[in-house]
C-alpha distance (Angstrom), angle and dihedral (degrees) to the residues before:
residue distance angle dihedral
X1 . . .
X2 3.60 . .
X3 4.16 110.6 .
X4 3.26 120.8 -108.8
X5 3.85 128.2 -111.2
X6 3.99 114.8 -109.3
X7 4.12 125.3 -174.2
X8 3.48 133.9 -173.3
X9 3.58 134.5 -132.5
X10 3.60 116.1 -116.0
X11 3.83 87.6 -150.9
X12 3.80 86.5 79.9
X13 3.66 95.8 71.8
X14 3.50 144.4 30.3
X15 3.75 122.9 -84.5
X16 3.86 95.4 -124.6
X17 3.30 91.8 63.4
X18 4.02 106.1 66.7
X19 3.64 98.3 127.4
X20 3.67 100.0 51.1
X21 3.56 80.3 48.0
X22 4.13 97.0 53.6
X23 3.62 88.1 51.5
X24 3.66 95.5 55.6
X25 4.20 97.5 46.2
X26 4.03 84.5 47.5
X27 4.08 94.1 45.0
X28 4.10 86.4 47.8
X29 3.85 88.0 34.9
X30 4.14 91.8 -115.3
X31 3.90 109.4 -170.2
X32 3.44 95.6 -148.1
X33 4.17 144.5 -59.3
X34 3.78 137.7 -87.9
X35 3.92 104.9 -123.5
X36 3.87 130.0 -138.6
X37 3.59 101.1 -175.3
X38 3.40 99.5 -143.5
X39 3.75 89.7 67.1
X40 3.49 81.6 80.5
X41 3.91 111.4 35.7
X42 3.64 133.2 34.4
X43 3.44 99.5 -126.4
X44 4.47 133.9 -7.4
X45 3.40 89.6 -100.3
X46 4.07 109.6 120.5
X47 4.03 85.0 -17.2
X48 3.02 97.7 146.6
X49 3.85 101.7 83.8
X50 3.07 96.2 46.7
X51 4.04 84.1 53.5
X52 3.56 80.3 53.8
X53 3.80 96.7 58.6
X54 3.42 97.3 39.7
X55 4.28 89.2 49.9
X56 3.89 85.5 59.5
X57 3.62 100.3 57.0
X58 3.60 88.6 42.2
X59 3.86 87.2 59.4
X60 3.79 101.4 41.6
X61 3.59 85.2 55.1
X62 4.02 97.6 45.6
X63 3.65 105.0 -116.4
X64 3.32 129.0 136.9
X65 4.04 134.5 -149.2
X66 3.47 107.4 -123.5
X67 4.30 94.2 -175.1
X68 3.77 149.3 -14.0
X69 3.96 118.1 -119.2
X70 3.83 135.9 155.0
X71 3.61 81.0 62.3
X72 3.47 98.5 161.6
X73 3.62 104.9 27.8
X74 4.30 111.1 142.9
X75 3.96 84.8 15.7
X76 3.83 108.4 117.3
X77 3.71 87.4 -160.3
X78 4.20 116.5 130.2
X79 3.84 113.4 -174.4
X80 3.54 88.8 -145.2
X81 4.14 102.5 60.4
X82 3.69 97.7 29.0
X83 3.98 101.1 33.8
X84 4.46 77.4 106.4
X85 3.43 89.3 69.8
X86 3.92 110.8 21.6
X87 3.46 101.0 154.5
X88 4.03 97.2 111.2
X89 4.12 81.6 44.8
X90 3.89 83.6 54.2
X91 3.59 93.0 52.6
X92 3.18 107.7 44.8
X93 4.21 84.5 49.4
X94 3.73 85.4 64.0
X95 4.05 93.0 48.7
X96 3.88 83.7 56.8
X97 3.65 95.6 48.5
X98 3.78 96.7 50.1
X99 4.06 84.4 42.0
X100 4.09 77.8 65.9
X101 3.79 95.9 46.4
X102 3.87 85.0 55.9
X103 3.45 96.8 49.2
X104 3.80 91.1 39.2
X105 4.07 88.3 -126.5
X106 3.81 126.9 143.2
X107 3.75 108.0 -159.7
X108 3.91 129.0 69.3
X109 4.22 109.7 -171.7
X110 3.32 118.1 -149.7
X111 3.60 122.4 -155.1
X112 3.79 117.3 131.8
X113 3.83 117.0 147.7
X114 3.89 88.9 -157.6
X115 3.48 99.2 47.9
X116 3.69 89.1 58.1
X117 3.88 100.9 39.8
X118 3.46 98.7 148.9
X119 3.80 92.2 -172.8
X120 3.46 111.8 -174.1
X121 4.02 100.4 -14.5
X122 3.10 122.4 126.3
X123 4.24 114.8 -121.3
X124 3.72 99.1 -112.2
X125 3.81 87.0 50.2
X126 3.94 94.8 46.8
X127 3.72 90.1 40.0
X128 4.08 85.0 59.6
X129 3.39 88.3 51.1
X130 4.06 104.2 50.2
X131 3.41 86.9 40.3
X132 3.69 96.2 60.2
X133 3.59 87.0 48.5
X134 4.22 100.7 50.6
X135 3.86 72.1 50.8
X136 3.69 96.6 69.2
X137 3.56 92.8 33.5
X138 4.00 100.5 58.8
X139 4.05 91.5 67.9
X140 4.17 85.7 55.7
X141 3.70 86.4 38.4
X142 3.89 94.5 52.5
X143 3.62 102.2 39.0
X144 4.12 88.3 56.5
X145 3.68 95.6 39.4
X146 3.53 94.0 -119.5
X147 3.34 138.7 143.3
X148 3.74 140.9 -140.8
X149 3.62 126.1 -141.7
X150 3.94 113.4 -162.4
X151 3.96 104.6 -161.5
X152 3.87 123.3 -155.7
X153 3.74 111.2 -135.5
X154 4.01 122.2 -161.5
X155 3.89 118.0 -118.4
X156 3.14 90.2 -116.9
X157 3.99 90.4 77.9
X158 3.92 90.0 48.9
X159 3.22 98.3 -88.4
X160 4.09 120.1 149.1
X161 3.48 106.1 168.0
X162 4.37 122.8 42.0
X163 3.87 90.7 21.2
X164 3.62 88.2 126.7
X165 3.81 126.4 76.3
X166 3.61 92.8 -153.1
X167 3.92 96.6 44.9
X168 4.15 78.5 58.1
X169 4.06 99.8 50.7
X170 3.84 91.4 51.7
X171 4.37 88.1 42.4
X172 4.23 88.8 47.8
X173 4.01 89.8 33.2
X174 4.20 85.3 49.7
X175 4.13 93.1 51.7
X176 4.02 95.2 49.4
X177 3.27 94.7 -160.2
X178 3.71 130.0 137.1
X179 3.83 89.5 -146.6
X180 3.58 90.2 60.0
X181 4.17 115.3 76.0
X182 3.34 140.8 160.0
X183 3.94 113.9 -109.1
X184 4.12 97.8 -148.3
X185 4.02 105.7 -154.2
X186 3.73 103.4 177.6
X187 3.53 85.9 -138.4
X188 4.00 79.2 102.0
X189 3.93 79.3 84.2
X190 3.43 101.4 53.9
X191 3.24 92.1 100.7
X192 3.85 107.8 21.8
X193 3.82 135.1 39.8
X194 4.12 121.5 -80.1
X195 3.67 108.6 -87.4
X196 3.54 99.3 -153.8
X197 3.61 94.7 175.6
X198 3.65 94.4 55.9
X199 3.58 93.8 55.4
X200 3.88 99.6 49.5
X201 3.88 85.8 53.6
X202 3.13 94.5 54.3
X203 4.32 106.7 39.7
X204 3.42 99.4 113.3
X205 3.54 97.0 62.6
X206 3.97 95.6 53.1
X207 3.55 111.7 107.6
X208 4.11 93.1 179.3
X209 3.53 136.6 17.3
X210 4.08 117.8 -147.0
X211 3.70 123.2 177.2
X212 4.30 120.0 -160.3
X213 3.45 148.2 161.8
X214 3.96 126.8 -116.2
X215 3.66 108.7 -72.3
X216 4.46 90.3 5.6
X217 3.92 86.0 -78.8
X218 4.44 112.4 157.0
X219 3.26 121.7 -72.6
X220 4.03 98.1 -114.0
X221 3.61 94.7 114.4
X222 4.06 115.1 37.5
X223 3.46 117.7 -150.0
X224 3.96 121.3 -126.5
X225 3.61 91.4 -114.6
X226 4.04 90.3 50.4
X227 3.79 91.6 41.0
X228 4.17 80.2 58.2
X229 3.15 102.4 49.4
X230 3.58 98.3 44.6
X231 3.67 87.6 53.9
X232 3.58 94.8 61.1
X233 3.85 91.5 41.9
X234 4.07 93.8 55.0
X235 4.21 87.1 52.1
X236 3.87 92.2 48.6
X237 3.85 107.8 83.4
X238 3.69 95.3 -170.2
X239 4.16 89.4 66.0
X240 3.45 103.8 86.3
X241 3.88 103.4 171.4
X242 3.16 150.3 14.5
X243 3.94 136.1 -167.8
X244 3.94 130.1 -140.2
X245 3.45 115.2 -129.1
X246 4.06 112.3 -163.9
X247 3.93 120.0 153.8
X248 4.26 118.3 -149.0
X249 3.54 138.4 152.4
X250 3.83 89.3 -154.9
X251 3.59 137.9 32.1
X252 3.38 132.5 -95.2
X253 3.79 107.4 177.0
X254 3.96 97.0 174.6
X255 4.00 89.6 53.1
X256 3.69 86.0 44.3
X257 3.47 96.7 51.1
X258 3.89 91.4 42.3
X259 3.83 89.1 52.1
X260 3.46 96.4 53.1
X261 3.85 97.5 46.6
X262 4.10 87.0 57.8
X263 3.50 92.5 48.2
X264 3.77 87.7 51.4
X265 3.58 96.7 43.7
X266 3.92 90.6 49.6
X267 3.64 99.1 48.2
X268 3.93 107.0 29.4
């Protein structure tokens, strides 16, 4: 059985630290990363050379960007007040997209409590609202080839809006659209038991897998729900990769390291 392709979220360490990094994904034999670019600028002003760097030693060293996240991390924008005038939402959509042409990447993930603070909206009304603006986004989508993966995040992490996998299906299901996917973080079990069921109905409209602990801690432990899920995912041949999602300010390159080698060993 051919192995399956694993990446790493550069969210889990910290940016000046890239070359310890490399030689850990290559000792563990890492495809690749999922990249929030401001892990590696300040701010998205003029980011895009240093995109450009960082692209290039990505390549020399043979790994691969799997996805863009943290998409709208430092931007104060919230569909939901501004969707009237979206233009600077617009805009900075585009920035992402040619972030992805750069880095020769095909998936954006979309989480972003913030951005989808639905304050005191009601759900139909909010779901009128994101709607309209996947709407807009598909032609941008389409013409680049990319596609966006809308990510349900539990309550728990502040979320008041897509917490629920099912609100999700019937949102994605709504927009037919290839370019729109669901991004399935199995953080949706953090605080719930593994509904197996609910994912095998649901497989072909996953656009990205990601697999983390409660609250992004290292892998060094697996919890029961990950350890089932990931037992399904090794069986089915038609998942062919699947992305780490660990969140630190620092670096810890032994945890790291450890983490990866039990995804490894659990998957391949």
């Amino acid at each position: 059985m051919k192995k399956k392709s694993i990446y790493l979220s550069n969210l889990s360490w910290n940016k000046r630290d890239l070359n310890n990094i490399i030689n850990i994904l290559k000792e563990n034999n890492i495809t690749g990363i999922d990249c929030a670019p401001l892990q590696i600028s300040n701010n998205w002003i003029k980011i895009e050379n240093k995109i450009k760097n960082y692209s290039k030693i990505l390549k020399k060293k043979k790994i691969k960007i799997n996805a863009v996240q943290g998409i709208f991390y430092k931007k104060k924008f919230n569909i939901f007040k501004d969707y009237k005038n979206s233009s600077n939402i617009t805009k900075h959509i585009k920035k992402i997209i040619n972030l992805c042409k750069i880095l020769n990447c095909k998936k954006i993930i979309l989480g972003s409590s913030y951005f989808r603070d639905k304050k005191e909206l009601t759900n139909n009304d909010a779901d009128k609202i994101f709607k309209n603006f996947l709407k807009q986004t598909i032609p941008v989508l389409k013409k680049n080839k990319i596609t966006l993966c809308l990510e349900a995040i539990p309550k728990q992490y502040n979320e008041n809006y897509l917490y629920n996998f099912d609100h999700l299906v019937d949102l994605v299901n709504f927009m037919k659209s290839s370019w729109i996917k669901i991004n399935f973080d199995t953080s949706l079990f953090h605080y719930k038991p593994f509904n197996l069921k609910k994912l095998k109905e649901n497989l072909h409209l996953i656009g990205n897998f990601q697999i983390s602990q409660k609250k992004f801690k290292y892998f060094t432990k697996p919890s029961k729900n990950n350890l089932l899920f990931l037992k399904y995912f090794k069986k089915n041949k038609m998942l062919k990769s699947l992305s780490l999602e660990i969140i630190s300010n620092d670096t810890n390159l032994k945890k790291i390291n450890l983490s990866l080698k039990n995804l490894t060993k659990l998957i391949n």
